[in-house]
CHARMM-style PDB file with segment names, atoms N, HN, CA, C and O in Angstrom:
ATOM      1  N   UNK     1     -21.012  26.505  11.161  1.00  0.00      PROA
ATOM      2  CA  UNK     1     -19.577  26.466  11.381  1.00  0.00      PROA
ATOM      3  C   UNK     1     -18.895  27.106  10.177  1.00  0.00      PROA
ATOM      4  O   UNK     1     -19.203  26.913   9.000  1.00  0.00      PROA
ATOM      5  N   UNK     2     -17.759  28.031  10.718  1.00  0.00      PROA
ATOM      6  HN  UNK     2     -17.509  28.187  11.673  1.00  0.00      PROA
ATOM      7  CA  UNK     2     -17.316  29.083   9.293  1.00  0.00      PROA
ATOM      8  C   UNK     2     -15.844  27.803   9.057  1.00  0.00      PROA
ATOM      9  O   UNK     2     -15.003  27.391   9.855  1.00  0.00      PROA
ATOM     10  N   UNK     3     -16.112  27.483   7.488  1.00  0.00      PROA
ATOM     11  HN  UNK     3     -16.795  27.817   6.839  1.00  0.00      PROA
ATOM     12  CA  UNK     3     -15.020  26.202   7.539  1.00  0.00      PROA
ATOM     13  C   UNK     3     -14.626  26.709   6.066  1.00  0.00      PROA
ATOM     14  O   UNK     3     -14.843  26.002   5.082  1.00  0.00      PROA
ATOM     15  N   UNK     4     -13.994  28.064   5.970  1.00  0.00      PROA
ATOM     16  HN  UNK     4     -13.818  28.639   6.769  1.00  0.00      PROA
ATOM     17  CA  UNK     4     -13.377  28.482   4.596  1.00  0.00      PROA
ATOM     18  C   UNK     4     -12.003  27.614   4.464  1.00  0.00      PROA
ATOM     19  O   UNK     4     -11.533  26.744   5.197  1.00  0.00      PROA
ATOM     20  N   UNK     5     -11.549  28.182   3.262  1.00  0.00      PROA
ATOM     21  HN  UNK     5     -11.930  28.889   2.667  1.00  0.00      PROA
ATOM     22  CA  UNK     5      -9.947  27.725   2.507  1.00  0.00      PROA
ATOM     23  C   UNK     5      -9.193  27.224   3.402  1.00  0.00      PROA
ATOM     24  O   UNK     5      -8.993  27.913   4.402  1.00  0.00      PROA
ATOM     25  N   UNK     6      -8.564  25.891   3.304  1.00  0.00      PROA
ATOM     26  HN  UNK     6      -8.727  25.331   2.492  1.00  0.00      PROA
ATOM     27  CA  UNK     6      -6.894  25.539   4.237  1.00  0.00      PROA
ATOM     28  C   UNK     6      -5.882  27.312   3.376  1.00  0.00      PROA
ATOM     29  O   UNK     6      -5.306  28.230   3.961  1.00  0.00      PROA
ATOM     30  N   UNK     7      -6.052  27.123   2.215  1.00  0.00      PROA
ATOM     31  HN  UNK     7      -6.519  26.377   1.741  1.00  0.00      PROA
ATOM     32  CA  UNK     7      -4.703  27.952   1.497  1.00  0.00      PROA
ATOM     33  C   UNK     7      -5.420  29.092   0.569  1.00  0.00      PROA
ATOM     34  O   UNK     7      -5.268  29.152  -0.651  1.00  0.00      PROA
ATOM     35  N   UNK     8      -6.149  29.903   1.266  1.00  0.00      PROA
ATOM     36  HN  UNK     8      -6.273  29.854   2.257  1.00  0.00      PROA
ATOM     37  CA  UNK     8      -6.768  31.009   0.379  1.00  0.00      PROA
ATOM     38  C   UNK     8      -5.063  31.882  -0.656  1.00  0.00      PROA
ATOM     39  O   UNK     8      -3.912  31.869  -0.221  1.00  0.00      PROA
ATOM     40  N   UNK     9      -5.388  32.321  -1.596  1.00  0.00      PROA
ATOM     41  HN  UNK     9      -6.323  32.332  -1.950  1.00  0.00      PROA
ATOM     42  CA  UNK     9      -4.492  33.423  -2.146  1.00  0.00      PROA
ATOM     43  C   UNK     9      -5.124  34.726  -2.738  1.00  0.00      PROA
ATOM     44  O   UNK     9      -6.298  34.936  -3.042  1.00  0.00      PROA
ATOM     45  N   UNK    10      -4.187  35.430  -2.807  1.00  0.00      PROA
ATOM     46  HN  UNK    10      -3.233  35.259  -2.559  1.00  0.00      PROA
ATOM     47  CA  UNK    10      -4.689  36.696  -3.654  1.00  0.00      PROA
ATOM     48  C   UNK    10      -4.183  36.456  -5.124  1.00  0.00      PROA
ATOM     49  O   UNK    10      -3.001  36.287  -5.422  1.00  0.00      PROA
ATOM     50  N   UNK    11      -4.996  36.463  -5.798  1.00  0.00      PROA
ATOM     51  HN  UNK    11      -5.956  36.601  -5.556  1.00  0.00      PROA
ATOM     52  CA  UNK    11      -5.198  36.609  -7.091  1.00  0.00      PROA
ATOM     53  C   UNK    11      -5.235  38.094  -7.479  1.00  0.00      PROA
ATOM     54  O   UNK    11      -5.084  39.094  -6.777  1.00  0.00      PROA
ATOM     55  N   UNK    12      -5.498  37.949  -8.914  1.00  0.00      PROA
ATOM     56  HN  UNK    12      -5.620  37.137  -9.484  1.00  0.00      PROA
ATOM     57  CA  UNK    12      -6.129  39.192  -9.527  1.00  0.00      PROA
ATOM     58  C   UNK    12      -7.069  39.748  -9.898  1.00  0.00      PROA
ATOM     59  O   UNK    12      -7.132  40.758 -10.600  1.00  0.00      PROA
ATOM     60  N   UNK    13      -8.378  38.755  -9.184  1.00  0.00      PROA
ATOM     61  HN  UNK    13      -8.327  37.934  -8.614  1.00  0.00      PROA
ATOM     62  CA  UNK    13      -9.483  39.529  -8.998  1.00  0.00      PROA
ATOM     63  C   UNK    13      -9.626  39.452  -7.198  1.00  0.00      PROA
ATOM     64  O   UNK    13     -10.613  40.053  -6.773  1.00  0.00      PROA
ATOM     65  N   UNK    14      -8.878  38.881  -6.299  1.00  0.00      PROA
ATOM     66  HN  UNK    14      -8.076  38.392  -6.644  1.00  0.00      PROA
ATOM     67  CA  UNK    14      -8.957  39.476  -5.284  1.00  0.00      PROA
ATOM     68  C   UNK    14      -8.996  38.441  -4.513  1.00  0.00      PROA
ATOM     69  O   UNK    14      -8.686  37.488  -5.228  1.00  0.00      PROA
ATOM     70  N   UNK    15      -9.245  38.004  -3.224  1.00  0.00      PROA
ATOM     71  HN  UNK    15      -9.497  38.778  -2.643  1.00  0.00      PROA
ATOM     72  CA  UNK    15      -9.274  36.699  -2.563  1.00  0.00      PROA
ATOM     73  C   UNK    15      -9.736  35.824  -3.108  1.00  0.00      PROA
ATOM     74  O   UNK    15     -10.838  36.028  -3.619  1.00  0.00      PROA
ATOM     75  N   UNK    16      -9.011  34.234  -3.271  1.00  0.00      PROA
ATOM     76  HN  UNK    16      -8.116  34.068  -2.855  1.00  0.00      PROA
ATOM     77  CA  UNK    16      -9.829  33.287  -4.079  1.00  0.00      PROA
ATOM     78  C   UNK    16     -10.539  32.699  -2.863  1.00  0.00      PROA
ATOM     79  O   UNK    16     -10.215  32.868  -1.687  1.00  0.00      PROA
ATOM     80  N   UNK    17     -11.259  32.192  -3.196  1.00  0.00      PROA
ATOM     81  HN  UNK    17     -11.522  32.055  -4.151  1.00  0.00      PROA
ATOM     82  CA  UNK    17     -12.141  31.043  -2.836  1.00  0.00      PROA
ATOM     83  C   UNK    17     -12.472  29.774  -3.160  1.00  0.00      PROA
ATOM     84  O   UNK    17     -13.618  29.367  -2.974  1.00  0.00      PROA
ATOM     85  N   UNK    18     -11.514  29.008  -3.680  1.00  0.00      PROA
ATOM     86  HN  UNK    18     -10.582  29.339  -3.831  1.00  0.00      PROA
ATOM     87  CA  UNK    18     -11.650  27.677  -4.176  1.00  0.00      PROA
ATOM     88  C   UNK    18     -12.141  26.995  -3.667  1.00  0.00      PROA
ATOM     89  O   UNK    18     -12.692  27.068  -2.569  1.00  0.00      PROA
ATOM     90  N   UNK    19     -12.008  25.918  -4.597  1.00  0.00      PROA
ATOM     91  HN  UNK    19     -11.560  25.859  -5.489  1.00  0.00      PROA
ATOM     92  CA  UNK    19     -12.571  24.785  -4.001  1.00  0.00      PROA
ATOM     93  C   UNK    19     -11.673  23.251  -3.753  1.00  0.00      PROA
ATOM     94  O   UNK    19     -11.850  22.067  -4.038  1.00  0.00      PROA
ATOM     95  N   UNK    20     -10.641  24.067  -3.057  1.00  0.00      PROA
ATOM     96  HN  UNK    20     -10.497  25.029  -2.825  1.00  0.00      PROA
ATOM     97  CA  UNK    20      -9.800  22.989  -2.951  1.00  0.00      PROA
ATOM     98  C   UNK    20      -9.867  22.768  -0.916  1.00  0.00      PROA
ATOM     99  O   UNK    20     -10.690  23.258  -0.143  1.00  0.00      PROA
ATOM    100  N   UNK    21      -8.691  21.880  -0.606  1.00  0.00      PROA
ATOM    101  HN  UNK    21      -8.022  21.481  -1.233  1.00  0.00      PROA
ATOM    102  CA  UNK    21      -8.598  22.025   0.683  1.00  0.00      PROA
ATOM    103  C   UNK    21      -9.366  23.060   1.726  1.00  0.00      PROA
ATOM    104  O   UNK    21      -9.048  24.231   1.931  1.00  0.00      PROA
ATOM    105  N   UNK    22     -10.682  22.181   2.456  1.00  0.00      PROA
ATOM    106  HN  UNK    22     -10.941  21.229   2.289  1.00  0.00      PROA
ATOM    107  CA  UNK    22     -10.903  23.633   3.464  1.00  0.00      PROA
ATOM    108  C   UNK    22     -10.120  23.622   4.677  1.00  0.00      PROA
ATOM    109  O   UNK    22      -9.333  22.676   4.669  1.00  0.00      PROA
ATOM    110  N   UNK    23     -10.067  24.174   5.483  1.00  0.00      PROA
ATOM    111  HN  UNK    23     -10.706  24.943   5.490  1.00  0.00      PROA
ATOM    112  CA  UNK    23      -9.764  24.430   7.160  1.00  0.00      PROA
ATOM    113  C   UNK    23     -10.522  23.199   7.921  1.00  0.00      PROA
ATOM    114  O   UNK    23     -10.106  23.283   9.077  1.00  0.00      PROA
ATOM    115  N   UNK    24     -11.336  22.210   7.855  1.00  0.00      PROA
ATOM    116  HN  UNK    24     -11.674  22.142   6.916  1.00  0.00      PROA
ATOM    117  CA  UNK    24     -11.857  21.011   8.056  1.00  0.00      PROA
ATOM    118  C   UNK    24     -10.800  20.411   8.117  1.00  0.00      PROA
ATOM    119  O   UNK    24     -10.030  20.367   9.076  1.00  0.00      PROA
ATOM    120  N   UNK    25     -10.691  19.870   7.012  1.00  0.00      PROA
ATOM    121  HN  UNK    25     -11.317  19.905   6.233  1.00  0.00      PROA
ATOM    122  CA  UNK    25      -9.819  18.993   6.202  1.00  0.00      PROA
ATOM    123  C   UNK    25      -8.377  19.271   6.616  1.00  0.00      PROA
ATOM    124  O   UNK    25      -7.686  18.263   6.764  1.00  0.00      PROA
ATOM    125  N   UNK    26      -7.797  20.447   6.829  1.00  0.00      PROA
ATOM    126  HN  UNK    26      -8.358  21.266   6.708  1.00  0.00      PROA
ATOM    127  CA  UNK    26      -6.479  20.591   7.423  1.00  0.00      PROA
ATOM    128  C   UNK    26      -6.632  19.944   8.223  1.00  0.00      PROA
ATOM    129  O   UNK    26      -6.301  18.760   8.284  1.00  0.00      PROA
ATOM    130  N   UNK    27      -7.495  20.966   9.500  1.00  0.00      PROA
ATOM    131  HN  UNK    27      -7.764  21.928   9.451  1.00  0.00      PROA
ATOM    132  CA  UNK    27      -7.287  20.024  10.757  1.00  0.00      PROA
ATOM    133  C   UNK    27      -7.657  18.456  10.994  1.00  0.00      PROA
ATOM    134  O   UNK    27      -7.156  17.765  11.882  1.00  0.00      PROA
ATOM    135  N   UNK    28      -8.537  18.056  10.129  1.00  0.00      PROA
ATOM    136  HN  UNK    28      -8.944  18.617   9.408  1.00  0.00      PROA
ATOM    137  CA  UNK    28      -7.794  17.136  10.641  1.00  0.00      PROA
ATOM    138  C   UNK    28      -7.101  15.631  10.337  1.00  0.00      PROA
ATOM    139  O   UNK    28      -7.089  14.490  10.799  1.00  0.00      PROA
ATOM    140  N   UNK    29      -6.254  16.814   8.702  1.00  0.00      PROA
ATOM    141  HN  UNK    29      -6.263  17.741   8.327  1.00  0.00      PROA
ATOM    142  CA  UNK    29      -5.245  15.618   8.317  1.00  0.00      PROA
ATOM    143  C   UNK    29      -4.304  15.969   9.572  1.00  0.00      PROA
ATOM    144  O   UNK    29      -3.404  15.157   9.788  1.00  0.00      PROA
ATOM    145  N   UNK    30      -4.371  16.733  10.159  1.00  0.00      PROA
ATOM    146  HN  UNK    30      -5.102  17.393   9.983  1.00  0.00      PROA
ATOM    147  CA  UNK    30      -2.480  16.945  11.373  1.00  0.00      PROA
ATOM    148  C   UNK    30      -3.393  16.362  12.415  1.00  0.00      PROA
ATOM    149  O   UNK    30      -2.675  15.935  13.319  1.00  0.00      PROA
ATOM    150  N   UNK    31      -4.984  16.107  12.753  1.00  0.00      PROA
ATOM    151  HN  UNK    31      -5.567  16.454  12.019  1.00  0.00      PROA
ATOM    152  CA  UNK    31      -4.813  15.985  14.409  1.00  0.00      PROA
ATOM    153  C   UNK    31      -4.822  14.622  13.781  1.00  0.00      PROA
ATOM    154  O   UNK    31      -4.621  13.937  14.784  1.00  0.00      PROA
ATOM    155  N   UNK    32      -4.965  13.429  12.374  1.00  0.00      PROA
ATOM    156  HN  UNK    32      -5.129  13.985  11.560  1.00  0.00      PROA
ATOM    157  CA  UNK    32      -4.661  12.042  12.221  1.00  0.00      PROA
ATOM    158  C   UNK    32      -3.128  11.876  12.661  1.00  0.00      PROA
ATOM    159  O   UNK    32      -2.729  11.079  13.511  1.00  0.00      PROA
ATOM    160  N   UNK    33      -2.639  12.435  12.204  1.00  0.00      PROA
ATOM    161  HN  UNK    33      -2.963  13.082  11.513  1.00  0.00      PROA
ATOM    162  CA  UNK    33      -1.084  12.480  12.017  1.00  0.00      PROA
ATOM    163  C   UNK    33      -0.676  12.617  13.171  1.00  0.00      PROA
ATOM    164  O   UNK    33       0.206  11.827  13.507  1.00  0.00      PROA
ATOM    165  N   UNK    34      -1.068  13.476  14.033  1.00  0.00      PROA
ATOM    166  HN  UNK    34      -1.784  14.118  13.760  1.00  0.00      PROA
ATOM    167  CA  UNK    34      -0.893  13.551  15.852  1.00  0.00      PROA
ATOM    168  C   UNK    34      -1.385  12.233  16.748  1.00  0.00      PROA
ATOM    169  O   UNK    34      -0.890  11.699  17.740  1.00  0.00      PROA
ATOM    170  N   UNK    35      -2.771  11.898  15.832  1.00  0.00      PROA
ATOM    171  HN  UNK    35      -3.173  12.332  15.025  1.00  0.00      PROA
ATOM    172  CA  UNK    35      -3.251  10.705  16.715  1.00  0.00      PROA
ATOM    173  C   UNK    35      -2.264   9.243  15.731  1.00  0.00      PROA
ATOM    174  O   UNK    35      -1.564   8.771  16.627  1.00  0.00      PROA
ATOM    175  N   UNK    36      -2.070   8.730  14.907  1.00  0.00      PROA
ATOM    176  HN  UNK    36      -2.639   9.113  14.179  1.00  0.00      PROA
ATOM    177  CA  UNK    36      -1.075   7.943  14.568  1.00  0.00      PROA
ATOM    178  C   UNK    36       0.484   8.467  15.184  1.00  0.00      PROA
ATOM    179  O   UNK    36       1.397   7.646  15.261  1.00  0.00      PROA
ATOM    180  N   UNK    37       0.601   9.313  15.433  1.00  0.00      PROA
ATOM    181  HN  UNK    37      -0.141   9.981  15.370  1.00  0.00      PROA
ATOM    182  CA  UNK    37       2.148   9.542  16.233  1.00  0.00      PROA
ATOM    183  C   UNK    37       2.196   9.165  17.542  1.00  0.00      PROA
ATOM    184  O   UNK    37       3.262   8.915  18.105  1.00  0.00      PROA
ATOM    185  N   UNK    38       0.945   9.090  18.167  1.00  0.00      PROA
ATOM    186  HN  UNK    38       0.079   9.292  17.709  1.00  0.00      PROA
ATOM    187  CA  UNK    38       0.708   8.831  19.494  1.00  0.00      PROA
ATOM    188  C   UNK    38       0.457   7.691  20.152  1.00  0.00      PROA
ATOM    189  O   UNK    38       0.243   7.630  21.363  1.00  0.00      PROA
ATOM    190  N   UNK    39       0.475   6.668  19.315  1.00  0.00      PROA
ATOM    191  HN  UNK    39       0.649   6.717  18.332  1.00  0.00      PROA
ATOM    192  CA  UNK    39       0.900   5.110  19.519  1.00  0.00      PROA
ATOM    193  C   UNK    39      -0.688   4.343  19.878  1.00  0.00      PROA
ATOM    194  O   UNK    39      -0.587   3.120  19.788  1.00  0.00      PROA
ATOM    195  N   UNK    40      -2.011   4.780  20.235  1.00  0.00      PROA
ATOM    196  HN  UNK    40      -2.093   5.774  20.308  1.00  0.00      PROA
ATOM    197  CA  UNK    40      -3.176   4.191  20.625  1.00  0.00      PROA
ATOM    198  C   UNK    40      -3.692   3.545  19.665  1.00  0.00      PROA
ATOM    199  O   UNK    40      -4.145   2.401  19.641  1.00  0.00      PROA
ATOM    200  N   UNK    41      -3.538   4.995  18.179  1.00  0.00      PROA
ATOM    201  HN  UNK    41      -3.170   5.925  18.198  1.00  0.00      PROA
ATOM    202  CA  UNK    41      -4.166   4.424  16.843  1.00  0.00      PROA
ATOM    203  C   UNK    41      -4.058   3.163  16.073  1.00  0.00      PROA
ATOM    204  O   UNK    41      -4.844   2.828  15.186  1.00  0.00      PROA
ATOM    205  N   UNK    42      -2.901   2.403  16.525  1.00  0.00      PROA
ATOM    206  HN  UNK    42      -2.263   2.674  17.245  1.00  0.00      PROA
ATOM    207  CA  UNK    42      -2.345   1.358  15.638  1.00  0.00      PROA
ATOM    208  C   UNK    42      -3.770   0.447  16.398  1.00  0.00      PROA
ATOM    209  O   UNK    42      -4.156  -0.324  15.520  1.00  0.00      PROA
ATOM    210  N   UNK    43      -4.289   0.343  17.147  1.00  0.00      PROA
ATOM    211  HN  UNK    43      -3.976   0.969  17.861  1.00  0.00      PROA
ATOM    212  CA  UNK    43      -5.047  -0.520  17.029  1.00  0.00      PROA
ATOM    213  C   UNK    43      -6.919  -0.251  17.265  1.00  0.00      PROA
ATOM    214  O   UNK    43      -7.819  -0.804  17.897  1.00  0.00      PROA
ATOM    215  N   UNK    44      -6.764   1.056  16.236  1.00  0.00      PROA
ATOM    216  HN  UNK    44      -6.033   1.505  15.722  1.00  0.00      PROA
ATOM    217  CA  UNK    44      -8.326   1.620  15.529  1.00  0.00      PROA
ATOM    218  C   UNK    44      -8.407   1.096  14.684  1.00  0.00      PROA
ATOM    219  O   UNK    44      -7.558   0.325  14.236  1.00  0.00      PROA
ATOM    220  N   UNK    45      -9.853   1.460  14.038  1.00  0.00      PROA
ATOM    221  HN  UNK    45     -10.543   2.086  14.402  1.00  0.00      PROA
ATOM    222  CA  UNK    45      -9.745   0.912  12.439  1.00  0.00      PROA
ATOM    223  C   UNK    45      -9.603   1.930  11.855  1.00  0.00      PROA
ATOM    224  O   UNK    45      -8.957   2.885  12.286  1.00  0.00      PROA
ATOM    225  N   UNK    46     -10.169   1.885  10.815  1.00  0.00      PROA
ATOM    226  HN  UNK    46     -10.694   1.109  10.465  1.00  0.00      PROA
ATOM    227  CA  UNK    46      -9.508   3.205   9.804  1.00  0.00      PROA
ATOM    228  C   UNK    46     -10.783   4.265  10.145  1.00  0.00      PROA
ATOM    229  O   UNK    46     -10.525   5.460  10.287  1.00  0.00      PROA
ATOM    230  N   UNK    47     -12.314   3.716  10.282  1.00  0.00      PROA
ATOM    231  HN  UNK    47     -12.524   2.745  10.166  1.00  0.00      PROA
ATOM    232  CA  UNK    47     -13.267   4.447  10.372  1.00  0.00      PROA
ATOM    233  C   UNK    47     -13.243   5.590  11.859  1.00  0.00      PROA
ATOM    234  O   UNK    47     -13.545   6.783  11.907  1.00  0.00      PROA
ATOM    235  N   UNK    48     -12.803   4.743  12.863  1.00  0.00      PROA
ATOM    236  HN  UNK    48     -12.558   3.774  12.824  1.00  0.00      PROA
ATOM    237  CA  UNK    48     -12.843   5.151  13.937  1.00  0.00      PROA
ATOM    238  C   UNK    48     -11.851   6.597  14.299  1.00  0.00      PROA
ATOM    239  O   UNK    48     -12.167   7.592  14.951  1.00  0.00      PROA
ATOM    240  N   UNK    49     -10.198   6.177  13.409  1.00  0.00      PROA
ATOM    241  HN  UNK    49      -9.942   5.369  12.879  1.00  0.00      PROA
ATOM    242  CA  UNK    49      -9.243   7.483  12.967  1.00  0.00      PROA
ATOM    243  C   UNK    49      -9.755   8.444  12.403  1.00  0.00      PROA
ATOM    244  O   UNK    49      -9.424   9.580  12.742  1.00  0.00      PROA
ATOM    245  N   UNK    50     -10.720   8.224  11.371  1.00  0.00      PROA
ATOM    246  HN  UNK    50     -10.988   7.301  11.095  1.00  0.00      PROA
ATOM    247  CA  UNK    50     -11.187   9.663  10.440  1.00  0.00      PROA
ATOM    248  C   UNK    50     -12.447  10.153  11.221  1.00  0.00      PROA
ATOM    249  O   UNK    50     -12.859  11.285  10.964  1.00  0.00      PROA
ATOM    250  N   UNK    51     -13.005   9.499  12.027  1.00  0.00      PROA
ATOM    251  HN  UNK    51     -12.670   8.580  12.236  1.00  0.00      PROA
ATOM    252  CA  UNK    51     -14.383   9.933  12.903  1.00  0.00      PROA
ATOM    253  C   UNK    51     -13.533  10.913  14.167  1.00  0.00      PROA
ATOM    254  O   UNK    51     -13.967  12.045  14.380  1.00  0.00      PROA
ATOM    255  N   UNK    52     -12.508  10.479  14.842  1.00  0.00      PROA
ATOM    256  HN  UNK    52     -12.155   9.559  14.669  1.00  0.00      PROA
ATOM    257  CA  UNK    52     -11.449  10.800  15.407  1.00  0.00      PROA
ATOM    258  C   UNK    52     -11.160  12.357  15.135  1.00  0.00      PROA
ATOM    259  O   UNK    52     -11.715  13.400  15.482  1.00  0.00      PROA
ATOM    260  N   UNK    53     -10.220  12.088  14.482  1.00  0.00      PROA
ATOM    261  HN  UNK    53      -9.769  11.241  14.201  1.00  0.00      PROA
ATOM    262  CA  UNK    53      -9.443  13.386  13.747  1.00  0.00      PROA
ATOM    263  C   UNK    53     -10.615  14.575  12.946  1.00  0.00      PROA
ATOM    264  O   UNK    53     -10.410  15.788  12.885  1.00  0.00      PROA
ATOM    265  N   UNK    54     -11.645  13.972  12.476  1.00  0.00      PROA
ATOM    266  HN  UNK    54     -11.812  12.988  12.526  1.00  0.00      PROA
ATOM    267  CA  UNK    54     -13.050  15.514  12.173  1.00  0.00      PROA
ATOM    268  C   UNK    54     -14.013  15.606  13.637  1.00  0.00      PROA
ATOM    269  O   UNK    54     -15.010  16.285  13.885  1.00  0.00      PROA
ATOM    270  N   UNK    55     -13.245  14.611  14.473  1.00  0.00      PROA
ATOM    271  HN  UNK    55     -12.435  14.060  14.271  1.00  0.00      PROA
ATOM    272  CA  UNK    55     -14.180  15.084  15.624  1.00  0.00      PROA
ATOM    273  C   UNK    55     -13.526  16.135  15.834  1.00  0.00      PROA
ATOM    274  O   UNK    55     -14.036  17.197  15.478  1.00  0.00      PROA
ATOM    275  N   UNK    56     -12.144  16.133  16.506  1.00  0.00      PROA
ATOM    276  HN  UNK    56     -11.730  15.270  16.795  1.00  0.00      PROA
ATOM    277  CA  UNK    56     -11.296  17.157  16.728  1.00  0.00      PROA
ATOM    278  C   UNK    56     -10.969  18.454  16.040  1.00  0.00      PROA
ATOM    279  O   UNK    56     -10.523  19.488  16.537  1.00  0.00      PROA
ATOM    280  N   UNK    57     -11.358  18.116  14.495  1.00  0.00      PROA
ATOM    281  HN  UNK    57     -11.719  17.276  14.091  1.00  0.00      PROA
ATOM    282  CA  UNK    57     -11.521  19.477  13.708  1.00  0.00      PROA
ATOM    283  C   UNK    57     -12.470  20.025  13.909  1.00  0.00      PROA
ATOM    284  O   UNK    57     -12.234  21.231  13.842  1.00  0.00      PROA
ATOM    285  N   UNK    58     -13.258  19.875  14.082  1.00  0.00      PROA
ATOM    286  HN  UNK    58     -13.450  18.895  14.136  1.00  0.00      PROA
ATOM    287  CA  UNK    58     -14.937  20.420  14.616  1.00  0.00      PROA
ATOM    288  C   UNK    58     -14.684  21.306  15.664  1.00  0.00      PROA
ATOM    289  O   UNK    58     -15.255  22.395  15.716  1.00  0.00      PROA
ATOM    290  N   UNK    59     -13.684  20.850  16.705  1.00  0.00      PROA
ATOM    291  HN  UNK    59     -13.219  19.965  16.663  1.00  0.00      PROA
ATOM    292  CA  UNK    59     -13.630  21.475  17.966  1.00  0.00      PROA
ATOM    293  C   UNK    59     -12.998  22.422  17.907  1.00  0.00      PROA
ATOM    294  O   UNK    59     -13.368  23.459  18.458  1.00  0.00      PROA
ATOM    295  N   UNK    60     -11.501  22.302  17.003  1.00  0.00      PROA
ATOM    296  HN  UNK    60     -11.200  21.460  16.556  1.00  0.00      PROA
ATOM    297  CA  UNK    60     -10.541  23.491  16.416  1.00  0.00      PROA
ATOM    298  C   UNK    60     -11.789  24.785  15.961  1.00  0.00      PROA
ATOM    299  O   UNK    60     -11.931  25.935  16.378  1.00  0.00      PROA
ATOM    300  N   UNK    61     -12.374  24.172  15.179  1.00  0.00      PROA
ATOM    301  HN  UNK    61     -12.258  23.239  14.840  1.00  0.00      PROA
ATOM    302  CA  UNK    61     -13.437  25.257  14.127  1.00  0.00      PROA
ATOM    303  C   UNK    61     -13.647  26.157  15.201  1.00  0.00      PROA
ATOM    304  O   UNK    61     -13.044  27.219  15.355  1.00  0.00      PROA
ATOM    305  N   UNK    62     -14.762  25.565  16.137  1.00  0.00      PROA
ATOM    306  HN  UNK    62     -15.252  24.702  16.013  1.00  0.00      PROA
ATOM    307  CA  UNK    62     -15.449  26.236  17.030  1.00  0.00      PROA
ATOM    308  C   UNK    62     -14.466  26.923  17.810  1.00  0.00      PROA
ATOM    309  O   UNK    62     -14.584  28.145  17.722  1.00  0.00      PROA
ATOM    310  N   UNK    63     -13.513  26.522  18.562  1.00  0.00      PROA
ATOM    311  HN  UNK    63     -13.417  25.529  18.634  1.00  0.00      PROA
ATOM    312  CA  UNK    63     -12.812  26.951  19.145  1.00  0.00      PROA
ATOM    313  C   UNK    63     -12.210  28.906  18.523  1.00  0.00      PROA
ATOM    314  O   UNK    63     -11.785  29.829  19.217  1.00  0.00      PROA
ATOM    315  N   UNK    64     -12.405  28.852  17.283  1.00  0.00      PROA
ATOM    316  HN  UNK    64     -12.751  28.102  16.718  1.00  0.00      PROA
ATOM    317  CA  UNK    64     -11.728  29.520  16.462  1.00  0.00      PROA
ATOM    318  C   UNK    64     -13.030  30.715  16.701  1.00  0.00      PROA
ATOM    319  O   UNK    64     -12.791  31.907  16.891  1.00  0.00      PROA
ATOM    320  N   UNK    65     -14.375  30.146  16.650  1.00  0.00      PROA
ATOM    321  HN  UNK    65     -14.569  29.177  16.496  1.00  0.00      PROA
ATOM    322  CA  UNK    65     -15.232  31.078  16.318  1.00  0.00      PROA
ATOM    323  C   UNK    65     -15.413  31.679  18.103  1.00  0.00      PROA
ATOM    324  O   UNK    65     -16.216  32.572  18.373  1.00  0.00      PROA
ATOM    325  N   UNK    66     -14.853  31.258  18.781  1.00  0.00      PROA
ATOM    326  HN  UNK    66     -14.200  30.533  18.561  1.00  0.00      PROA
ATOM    327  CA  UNK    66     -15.087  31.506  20.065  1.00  0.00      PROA
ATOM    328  C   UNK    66     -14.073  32.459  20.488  1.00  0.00      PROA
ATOM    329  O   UNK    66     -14.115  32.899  21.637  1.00  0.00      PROA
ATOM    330  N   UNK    67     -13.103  32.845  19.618  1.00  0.00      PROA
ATOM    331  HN  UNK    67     -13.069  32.487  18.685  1.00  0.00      PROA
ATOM    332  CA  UNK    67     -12.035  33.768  20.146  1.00  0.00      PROA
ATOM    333  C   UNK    67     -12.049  35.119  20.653  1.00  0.00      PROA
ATOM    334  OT1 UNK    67     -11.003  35.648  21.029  1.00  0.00      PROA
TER     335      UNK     67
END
């Protein structure tokens, strides 16, 4: 699974590549934030939300490599 940078920049030696936030991790702090907006979550536990929300990033990923 290609799971580069949430926030790549250009620098001055040329695309960074950090090691901060990947494209994982974006998706799925917003699909938590979608699934707590959506009223079911209030009664998950916390494990079940973050199993949740990287299930759904997983699917974004792929989805992405499938274009």
């Amino acid at each position: 699974m290609n799971n580069p940078p949430a926030f790549p920049y250009f620098g001055h030696t040329g695309w960074s590549q950090s090691a901060g936030m990947t494209l994982r991790d974006y998706f799925a702090a917003k699909a938590i934030q979608g699934i707590c907006a959506s009223g079911p979550a209030l009664e998950w536990s916390n494990d079940r939300l973050a199993a949740e929300a990287y299930a759904m990033a997983d699917k974004m990923l792929a989805a992405r490599e499938n274009k």
